[in-house]
C-alpha positions in Angstrom: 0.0 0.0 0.0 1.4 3.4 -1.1 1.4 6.5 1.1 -1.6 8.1 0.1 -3.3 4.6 0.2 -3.0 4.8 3.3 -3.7 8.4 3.8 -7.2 7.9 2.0 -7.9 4.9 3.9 -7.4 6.7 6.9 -9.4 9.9 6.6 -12.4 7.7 4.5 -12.4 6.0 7.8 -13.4 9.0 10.1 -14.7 11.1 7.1 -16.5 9.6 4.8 -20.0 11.8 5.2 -18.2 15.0 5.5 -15.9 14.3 2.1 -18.9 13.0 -0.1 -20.7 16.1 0.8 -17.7 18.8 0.3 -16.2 17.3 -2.8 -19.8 15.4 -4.8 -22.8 17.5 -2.6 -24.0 14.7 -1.5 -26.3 14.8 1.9 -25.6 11.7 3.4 -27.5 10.1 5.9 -25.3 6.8 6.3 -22.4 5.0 4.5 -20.0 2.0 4.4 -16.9 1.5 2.6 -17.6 -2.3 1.2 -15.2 -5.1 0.5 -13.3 -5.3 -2.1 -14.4 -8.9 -3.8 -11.8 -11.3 -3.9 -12.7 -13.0 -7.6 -11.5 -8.9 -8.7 -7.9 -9.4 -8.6 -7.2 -6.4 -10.7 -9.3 -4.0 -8.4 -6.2 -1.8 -6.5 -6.6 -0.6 -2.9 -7.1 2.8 -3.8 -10.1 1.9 -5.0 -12.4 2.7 -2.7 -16.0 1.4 -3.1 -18.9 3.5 -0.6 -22.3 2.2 -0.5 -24.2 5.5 0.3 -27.8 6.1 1.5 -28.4 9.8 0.7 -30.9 11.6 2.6 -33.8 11.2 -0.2 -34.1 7.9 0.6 -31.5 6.6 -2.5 -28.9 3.7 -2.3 -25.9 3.5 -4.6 -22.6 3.1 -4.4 -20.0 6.1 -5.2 -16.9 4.2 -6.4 -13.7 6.4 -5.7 -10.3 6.1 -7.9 -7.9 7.6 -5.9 -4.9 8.8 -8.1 -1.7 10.4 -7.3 -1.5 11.1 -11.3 -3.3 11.1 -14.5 -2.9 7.4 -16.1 -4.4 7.0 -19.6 -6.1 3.8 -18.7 -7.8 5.0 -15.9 -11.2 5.6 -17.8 -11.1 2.2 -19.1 -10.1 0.8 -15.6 -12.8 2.7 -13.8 -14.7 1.6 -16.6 -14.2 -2.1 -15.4 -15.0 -1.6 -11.3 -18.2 0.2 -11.9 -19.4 -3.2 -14.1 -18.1 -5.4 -11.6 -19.6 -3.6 -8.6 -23.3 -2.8 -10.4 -23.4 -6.7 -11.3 -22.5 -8.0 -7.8 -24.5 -5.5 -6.0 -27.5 -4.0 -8.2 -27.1 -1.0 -7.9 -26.2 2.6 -9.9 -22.8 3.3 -9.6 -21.3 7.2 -9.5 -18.2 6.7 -10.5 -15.5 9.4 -9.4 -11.6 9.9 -10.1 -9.7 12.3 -7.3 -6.6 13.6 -8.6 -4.4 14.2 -5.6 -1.8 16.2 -8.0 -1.3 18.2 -11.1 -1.4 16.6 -14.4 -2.1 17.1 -18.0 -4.0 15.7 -20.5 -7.0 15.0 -18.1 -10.4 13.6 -19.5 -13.8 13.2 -18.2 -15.1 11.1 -20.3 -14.4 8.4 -22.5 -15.8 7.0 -26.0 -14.5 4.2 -28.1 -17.3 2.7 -30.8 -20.3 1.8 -28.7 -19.2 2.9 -25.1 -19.8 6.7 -23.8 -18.6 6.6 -20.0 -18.8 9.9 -17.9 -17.4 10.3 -14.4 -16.7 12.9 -12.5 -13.4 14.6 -11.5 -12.2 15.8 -8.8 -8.8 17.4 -9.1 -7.4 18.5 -5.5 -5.0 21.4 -7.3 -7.7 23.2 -9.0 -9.3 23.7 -5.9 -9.3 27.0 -3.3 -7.5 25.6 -0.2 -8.7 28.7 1.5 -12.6 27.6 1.0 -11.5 24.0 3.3 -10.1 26.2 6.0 -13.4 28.3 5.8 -15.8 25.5 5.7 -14.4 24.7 9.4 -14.7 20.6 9.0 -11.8 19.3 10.6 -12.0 16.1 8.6 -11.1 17.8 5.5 -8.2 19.4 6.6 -5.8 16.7 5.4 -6.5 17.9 1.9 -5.6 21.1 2.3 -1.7 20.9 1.4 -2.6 19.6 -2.2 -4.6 22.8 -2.5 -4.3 26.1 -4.4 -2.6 27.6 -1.8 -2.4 25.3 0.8 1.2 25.2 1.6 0.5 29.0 2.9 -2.3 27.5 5.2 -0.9 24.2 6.6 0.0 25.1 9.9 -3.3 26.5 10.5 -5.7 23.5 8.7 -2.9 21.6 11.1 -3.9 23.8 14.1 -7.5 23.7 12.9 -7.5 19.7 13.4 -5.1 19.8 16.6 -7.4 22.2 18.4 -10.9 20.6 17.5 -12.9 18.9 19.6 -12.3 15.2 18.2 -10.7 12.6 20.3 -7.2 12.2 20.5 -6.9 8.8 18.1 -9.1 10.8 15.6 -6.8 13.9 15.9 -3.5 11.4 15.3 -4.8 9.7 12.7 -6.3 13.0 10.5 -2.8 14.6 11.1 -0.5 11.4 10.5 -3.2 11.2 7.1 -2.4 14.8 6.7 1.6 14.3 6.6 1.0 11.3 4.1 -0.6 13.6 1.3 0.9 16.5 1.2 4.4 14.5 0.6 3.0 14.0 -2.9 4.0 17.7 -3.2 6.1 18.6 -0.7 8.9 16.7 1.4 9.4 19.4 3.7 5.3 20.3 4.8 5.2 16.5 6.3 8.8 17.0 7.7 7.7 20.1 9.8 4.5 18.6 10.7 6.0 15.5 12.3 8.4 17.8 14.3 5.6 19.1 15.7 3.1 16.6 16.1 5.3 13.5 15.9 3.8 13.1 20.1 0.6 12.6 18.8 0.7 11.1 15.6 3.0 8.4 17.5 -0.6 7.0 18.5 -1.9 6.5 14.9 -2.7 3.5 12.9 -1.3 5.4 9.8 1.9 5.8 12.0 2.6 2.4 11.7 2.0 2.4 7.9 4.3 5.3 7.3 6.7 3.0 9.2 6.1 -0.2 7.1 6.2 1.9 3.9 9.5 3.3 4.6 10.6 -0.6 5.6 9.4 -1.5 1.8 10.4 1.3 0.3 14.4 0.7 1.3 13.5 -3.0 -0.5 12.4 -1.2 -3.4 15.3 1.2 -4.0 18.0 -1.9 -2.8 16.1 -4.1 -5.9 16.3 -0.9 -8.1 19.8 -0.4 -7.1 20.9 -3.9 -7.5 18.8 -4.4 -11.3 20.7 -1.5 -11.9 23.7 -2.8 -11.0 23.4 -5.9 -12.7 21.9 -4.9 -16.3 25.4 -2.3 -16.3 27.6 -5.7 -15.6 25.7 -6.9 -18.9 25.4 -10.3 -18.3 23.2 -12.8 -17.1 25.0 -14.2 -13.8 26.2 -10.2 -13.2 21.9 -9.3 -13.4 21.4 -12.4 -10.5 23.6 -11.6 -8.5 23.3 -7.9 -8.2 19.6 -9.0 -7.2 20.3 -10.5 -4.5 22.5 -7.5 -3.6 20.0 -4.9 -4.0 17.5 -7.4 -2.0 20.0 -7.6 0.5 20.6 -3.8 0.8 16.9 -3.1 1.1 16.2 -5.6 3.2 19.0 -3.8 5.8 18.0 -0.1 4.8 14.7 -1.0 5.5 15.8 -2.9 8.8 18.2 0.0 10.2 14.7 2.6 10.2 12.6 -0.1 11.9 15.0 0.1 14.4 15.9 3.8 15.0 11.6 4.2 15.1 11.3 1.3 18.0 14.6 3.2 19.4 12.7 6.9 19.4 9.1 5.3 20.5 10.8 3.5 23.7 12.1 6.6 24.5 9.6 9.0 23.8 7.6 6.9 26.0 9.9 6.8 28.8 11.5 10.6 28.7 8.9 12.3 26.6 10.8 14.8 24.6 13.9 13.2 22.5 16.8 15.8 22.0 17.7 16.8 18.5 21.0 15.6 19.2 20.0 12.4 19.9 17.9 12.2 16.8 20.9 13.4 14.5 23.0 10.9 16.0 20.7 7.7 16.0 20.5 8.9 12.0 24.2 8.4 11.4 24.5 5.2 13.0 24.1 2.5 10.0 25.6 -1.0 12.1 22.4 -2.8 12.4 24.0 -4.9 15.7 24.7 -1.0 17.2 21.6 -0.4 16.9 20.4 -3.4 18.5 22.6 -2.6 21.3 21.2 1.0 21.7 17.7 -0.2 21.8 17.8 -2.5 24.6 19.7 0.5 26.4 16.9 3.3 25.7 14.5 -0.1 27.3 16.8 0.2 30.6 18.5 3.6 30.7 17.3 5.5 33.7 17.7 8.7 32.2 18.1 10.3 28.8 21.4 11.4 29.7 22.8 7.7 30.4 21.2 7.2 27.0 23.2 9.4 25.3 26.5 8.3 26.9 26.3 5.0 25.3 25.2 6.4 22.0 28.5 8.5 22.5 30.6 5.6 22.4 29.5 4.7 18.7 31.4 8.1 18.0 34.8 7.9 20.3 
């Protein structure tokens, strides 16, 4: 699952009513995110499909493609869920695309011979981040760095979710959600928001999916690296074993940040407050059995400062 996967899963868990009726107009009096069937193998988890029963009485189901970018294929694709979903269930389907960044050659619609298929669009950087912050729904507030003019507004949509009257595992969640979309368009808005939040947001679900995607993403780029590595050795045997390499690296890049997040978690929860220092330090330490050794310390260290003198030790 891919960042703002898990971002959308997140925020469609607390905020589905409020996001149908902002982004389609939809009054809503109850809805469900349904399961995606297992015979669809080619159905994507940021698909999500929301049986919706509006205030006039209607059921149907709003089927949401969630995209980072514009794909050609997506029409067709979208094309394929809403069949699949109006045969299994029986009912009308409103199919919708949100574009989570900018892209060009966008299209609406899509006709080929017989077929005409509409849907609608919503593109997240054609939109007034200002109106979000006015509309006052903390829900939607995650949205707001992928905005017109949301980068100028994120601390306060981050303020507006921090300060409102939700419970504390909302609040974490919305904001951890919050940090995962607006990397799409900028590495340093989620940066500063986990500096100042990273208390909270410790306590989110999504937390722990930031974690695993980091985990897989080290695989990712070691496999990358090591292809790499082995289709410039131009031969066979060379392509193998720089595999195994890149495996290998990701595998232990993916490893070392495991660590250094169980490292900061124990002792966040035992001091509170880490020290940048300590931080910086646990960042340049890349000996996986160091590591080890510094996390059953920050279990049994009575104080930050004892901590710190065997993280010192790495350095003498």
């Amino acid at each position: 699952m891919g960042g703002y996967d898990a971002a959308m899963k997140v925020i469609l868990a607390h905020c589905r009513e409020a996001a149908l009726e902002f982004f389609l107009g939809l009054h809503v009096e109850e809805s469900e995110i349904l399961e995606l069937p297992q015979e669809t193998a080619s159905v994507r988890r940021s698909d999500f499909p929301i049986r919706v029963r509006a205030s006039d009485g209607r059921v149907f189901i709003v089927l949401l493609e969630v995209q980072s970018r514009w794909e050609p294929n997506v029409p067709l694709r979208l094309l394929e869920y809403d069949v699949r979903y109006r045969l299994k269930t029986g009912l009308s389907v409103l199919p919708v695309v949100m574009l989570l960044t900018p892209s060009g050659n966008v299209v609406e619609s899509f006709e080929d011979g017989g077929i005409r298929y509409r849907f609608q669009l919503i593109s997240l950087a054609a939109m007034d981040a200002q109106k979000v912050l006015e509309w006052g729904n903390p829900c939607l507030m995650p949205f707001v760095g992928l905005m017109r003019g949301g980068s100028e507004i994120f601390q306060r949509a981050e303020e507006a979710v921090y300060g409102s009257s939700l419970g504390r595992s909302d609040k974490a969640d919305l904001l951890t959600g919050m940090a995962l979309l607006s990397g799409l368009v900028d590495k340093d808005l989620p940066r500063r928001l986990l500096e100042r939040r990273r208390d909270i947001m410790m306590e989110s679900y999504a937390y722990e999916l930031i974690k695993k995607e980091g985990y897989e993403e080290g695989i990712r780029s070691g496999i990358e690296q090591g292809l790499q590595q082995g289709i410039e050795q131009g031969l066979h045997q060379g392509i193998e074993q720089g595999l195994h390499q890149g495996i290998e690296q990701g595998l232990q890049q993916g490893t070392l940040e495991a660590t250094r997040e169980h490292i900061l978690e124990t002792l966040e929860a035992r001091f509170k407050d880490v020290p940048k220092d300590i931080l910086q330090s646990l960042r340049e330490i890349r000996d996986p059995d160091a590591l080890k050794l510094l996390f059953r310390k920050a279990l049994r260290a009575d104080s930050l400062d004892e901590f710190r003198k065997a993280l010192s030790s790495f350095f003498d």
